[in-house]
C-alpha positions as CSV (number, residue, x, y, z in Angstrom):
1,X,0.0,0.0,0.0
2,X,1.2,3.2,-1.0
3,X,2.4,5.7,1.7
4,X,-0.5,8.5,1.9
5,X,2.3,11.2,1.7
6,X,4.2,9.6,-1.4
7,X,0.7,9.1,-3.2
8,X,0.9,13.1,-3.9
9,X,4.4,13.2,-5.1
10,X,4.7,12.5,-8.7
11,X,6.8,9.3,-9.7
12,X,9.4,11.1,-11.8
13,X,10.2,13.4,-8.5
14,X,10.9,11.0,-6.3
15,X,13.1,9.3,-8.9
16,X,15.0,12.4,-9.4
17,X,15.3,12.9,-5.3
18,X,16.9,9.5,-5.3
19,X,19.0,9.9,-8.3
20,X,20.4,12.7,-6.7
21,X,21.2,11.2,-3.2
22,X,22.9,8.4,-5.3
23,X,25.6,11.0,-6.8
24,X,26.4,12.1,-3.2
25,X,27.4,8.4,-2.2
26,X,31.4,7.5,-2.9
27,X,31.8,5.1,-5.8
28,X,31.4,1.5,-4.7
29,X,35.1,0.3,-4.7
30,X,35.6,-3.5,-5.6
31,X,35.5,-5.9,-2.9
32,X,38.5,-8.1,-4.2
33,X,40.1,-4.0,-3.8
34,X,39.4,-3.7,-0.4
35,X,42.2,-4.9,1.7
36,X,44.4,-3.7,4.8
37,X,44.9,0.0,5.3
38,X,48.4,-0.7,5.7
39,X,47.9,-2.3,2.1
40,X,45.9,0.8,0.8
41,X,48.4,3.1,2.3
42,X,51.4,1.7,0.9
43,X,50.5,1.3,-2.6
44,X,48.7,4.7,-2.6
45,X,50.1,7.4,-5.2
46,X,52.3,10.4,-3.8
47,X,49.5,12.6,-5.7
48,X,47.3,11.3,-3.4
49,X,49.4,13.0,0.0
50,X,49.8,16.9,0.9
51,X,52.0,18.2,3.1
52,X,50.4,20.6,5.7
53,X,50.7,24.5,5.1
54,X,53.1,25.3,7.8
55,X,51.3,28.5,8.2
56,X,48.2,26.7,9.3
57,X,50.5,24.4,11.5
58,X,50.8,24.8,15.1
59,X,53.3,23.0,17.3
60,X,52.7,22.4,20.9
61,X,56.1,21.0,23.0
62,X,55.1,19.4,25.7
63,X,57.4,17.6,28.5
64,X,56.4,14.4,27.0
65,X,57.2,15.5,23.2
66,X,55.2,17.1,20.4
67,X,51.4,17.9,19.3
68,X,50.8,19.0,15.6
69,X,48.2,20.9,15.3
70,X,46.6,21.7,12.2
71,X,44.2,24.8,11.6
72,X,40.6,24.9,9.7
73,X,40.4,28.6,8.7
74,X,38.3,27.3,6.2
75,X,35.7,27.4,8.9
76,X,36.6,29.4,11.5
77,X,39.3,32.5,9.9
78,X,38.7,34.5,12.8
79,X,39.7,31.7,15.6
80,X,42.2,30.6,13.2
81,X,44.0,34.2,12.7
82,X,43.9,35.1,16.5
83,X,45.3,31.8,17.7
84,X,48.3,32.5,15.1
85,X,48.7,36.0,16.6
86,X,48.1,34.1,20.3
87,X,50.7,31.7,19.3
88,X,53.5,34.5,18.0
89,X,53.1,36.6,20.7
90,X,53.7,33.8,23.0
91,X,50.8,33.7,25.3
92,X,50.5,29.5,25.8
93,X,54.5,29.6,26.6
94,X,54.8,28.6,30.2
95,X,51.0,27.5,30.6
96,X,49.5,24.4,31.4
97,X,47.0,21.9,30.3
98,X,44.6,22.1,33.1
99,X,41.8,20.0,32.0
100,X,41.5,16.1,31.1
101,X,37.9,14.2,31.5
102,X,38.1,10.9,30.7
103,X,36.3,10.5,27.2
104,X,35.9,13.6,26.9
105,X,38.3,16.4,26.4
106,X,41.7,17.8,27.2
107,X,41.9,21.3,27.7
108,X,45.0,24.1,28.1
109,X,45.1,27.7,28.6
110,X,44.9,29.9,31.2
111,X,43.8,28.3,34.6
112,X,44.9,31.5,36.8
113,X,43.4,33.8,34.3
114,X,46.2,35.9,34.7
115,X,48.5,36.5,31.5
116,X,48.1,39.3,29.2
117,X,46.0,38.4,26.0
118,X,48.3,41.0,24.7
119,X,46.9,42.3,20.8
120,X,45.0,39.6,19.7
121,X,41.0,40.0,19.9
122,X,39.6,39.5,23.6
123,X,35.9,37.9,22.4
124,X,35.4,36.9,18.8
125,X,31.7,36.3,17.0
126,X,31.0,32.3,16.7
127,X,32.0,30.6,13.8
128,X,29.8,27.6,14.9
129,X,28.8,27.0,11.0
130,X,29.8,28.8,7.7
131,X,27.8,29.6,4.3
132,X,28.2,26.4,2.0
133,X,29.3,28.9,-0.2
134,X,32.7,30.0,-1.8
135,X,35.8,27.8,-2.2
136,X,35.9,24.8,0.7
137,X,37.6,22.3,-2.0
138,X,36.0,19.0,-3.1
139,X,33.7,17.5,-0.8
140,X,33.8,13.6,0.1
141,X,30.4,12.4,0.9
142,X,30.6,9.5,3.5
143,X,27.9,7.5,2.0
144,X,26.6,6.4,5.0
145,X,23.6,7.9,6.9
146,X,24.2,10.6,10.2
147,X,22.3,10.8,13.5
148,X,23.4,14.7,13.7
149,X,23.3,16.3,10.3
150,X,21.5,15.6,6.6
151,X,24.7,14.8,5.0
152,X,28.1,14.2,6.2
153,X,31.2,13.7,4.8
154,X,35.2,14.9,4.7
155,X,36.7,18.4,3.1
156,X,40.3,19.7,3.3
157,X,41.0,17.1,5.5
158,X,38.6,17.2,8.3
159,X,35.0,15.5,8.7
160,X,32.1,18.5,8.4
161,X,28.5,18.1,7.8
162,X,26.4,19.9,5.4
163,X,22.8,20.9,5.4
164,X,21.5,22.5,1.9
165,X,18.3,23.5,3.3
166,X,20.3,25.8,5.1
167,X,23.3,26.0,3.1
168,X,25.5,25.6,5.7
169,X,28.1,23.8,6.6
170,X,30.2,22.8,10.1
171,X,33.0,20.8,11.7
172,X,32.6,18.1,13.8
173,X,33.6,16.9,17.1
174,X,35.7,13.6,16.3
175,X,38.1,12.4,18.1
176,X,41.5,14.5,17.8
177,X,39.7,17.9,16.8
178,X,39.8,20.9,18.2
179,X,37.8,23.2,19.6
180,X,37.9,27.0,21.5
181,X,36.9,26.9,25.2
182,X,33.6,29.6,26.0
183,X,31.4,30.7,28.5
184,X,27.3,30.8,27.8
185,X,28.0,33.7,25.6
186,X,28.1,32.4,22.2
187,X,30.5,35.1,21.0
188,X,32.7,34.7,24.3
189,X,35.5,32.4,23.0
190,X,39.0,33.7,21.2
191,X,41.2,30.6,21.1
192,X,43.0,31.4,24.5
193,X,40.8,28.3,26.0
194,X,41.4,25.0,23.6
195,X,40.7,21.8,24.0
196,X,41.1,18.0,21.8
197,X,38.3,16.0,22.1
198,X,40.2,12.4,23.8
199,X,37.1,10.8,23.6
200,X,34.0,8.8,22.0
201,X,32.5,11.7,19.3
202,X,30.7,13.7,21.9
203,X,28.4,15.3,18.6
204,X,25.7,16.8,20.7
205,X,28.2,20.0,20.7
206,X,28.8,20.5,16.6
207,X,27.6,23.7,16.1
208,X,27.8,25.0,19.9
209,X,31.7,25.5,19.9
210,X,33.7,26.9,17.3
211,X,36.0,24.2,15.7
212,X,39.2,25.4,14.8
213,X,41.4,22.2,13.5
214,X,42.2,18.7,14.2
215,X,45.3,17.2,15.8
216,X,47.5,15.5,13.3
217,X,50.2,14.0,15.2
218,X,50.6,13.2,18.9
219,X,47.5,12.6,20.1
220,X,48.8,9.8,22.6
221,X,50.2,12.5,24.6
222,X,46.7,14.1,25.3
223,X,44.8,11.1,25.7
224,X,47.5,9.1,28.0
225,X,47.3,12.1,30.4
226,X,46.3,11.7,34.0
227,X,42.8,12.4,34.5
228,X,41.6,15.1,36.3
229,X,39.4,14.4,39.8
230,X,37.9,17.7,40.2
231,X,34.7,19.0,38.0
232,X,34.8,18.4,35.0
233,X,38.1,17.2,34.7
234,X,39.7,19.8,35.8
235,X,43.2,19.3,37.9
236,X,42.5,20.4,41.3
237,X,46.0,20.9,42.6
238,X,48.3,23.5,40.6
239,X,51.1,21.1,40.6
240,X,49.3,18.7,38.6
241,X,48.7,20.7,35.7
242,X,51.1,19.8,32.5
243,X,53.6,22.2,31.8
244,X,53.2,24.0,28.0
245,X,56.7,24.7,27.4
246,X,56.0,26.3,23.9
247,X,53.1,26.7,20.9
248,X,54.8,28.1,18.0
249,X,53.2,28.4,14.2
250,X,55.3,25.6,11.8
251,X,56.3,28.8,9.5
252,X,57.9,30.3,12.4
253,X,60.2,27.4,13.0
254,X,63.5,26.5,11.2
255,X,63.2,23.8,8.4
256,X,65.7,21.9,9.9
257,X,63.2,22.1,13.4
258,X,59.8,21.6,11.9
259,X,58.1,17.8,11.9
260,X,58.4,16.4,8.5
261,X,54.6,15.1,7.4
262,X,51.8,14.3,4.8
263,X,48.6,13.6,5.0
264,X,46.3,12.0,2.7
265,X,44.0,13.8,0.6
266,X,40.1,13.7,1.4
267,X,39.5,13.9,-2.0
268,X,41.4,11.1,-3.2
269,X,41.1,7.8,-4.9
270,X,42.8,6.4,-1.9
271,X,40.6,8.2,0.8
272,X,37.5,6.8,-1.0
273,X,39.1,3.2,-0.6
274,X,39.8,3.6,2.9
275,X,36.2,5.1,3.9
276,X,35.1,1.8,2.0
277,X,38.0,-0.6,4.2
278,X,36.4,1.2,7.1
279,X,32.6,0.3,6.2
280,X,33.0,-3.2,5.4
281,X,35.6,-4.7,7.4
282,X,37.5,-7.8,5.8
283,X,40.2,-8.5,7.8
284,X,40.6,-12.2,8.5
285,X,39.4,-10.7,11.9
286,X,36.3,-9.6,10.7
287,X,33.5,-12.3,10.1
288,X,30.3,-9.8,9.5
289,X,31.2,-6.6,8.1
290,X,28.7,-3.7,9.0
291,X,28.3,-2.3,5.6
292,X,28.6,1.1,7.2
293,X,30.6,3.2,8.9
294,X,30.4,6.3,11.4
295,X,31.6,9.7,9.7
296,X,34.2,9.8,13.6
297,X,35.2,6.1,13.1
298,X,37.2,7.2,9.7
299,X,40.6,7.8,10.0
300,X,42.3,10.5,8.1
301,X,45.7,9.1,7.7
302,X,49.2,11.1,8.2
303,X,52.7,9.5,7.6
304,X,56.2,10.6,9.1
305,X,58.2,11.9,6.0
306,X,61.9,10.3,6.4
């Protein structure tokens, strides 16, 4: 029996609405293609890599090593232009990480609220979503369906979601992104407060923080860290925060200094073959696989460059 609603929409129209969410879906890749992602990786094209623009490229030196950070101004210019000028000025040099909740976030800044902001911008407007307008690069569609958003998928290298009743589009809180810290204002935040998400996706807060780039190398030193037994996380004793020794821009730092890495392309042959490794698993492991896949659960990959 027909559907009372679809009984008023012509035949050709619902035909063209499916055609249409059929050109969104990736290309079905070959299942006798599909193997390892070690496999994929390794016989993947050097077209199919970019190394990050070491002016969207922030280094964080902790005790413990390294984070590599990497910017989306894409998304969020403003956050993205006041953390460089943050960053330059030296404002995270000497602070702390001063937050970790398990499978949740850890966050860094200020805990004191004491150092200068100096000239960068004290409160910034949102940049929660942007116009799906302009130049954002080729979109990847995931191909699978989205609890949080219409259509979901990967763009310059990090997962976003895009809505076309609204023409919008916005980042997403997977694991190793990251966001600016604010209060209940929504314009509140400036990238002094940041924090990686360490945890299961928490989605519910896409489009209540502003996004401002994803964590490309040393994660394991933000998720490994001691939790925090206060509220929320937070370390309750000054002595247990960890020590920022410095955040500096990649551009800023000699060649000879800087960390040496690709990562592959969102738009690539070989991304499309891993987002299809990743939604139907057939590792000898595997016995069942899921025939979909969660837009958080796929990695984007980066390699060392020796």
């Amino acid at each position: 029996m027909t559907h009372p609603l679809l009984s008023r929409v012509p035949a050709f129209a619902i035909l063209a609405a499916v055609a249409a969410c059929s050109d969104l879906r990736p290309k079905p890749v070959a299942p006798q293609a599909v193997t390892s992602l070690p496999e994929i990786l390794e016989n993947s094209p050097a077209q199919d890599w970019r190394t990050p623009d070491p002016g969207d490229t922030l280094y964080m030196d902790l005790p413990s090593g390294r984070v590599v950070i990497e910017l989306a101004p894409l998304y969020a210019p403003r956050h993205a232009d006041n953390i460089r000028a943050l960053v330059r000025e030296g404002y995270f040099d000497g602070l702390a990480i001063e937050r970790v909740q398990d499978n949740f976030v850890t966050q860094w800044g200020d805990a004191d609220g004491k150092r200068a902001i100096g000239s960068a911008s004290r409160t910034l407007a949102s940049e929660f979503t942007r116009p799906l307008d302009g130049d954002l690069g080729a979109f990847t569609p995931l191909g699978s369906g989205d609890v949080y958003a219409p259509l979901v998928g990967f763009t310059a290298g990090f997962p976003v979601a895009r809505d076309t009743r609204t023409k919008s589009t916005w980042l997403l809180h997977c694991y190793g992104m990251v966001g600016a810290g604010r209060d209940n204002d929504v314009n509140s935040g400036n990238g002094a407060e940041l924090y990686a998400v360490i945890g299961h996706a928490p989605r519910q807060i896409d489009r209540n923080a502003a996004l401002v780039g994803r964590v490309l190398q040393g994660m394991e030193l933000l998720s490994s860290l001691p939790r925090g037994t206060g509220a929320l996380g937070f370390y309750e004793k000054p002595e247990q925060r960890i020590p920022i020794v410095r955040m500096r821009v990649a551009a800023d730092v000699p060649a000879a200094e800087r960390t040496t890495i690709e990562v592959l392309r969102t738009d690539s042959p070989t991304f499309r073959a891993v987002i299809e490794q990743r939604r139907n698993r057939r590792d000898a492991w595997y016995k069942v696989p899921a025939g979909a896949v969660d837009v958080c659960n796929v990695p984007i990959p980066v390699r060392a460059i020796h």
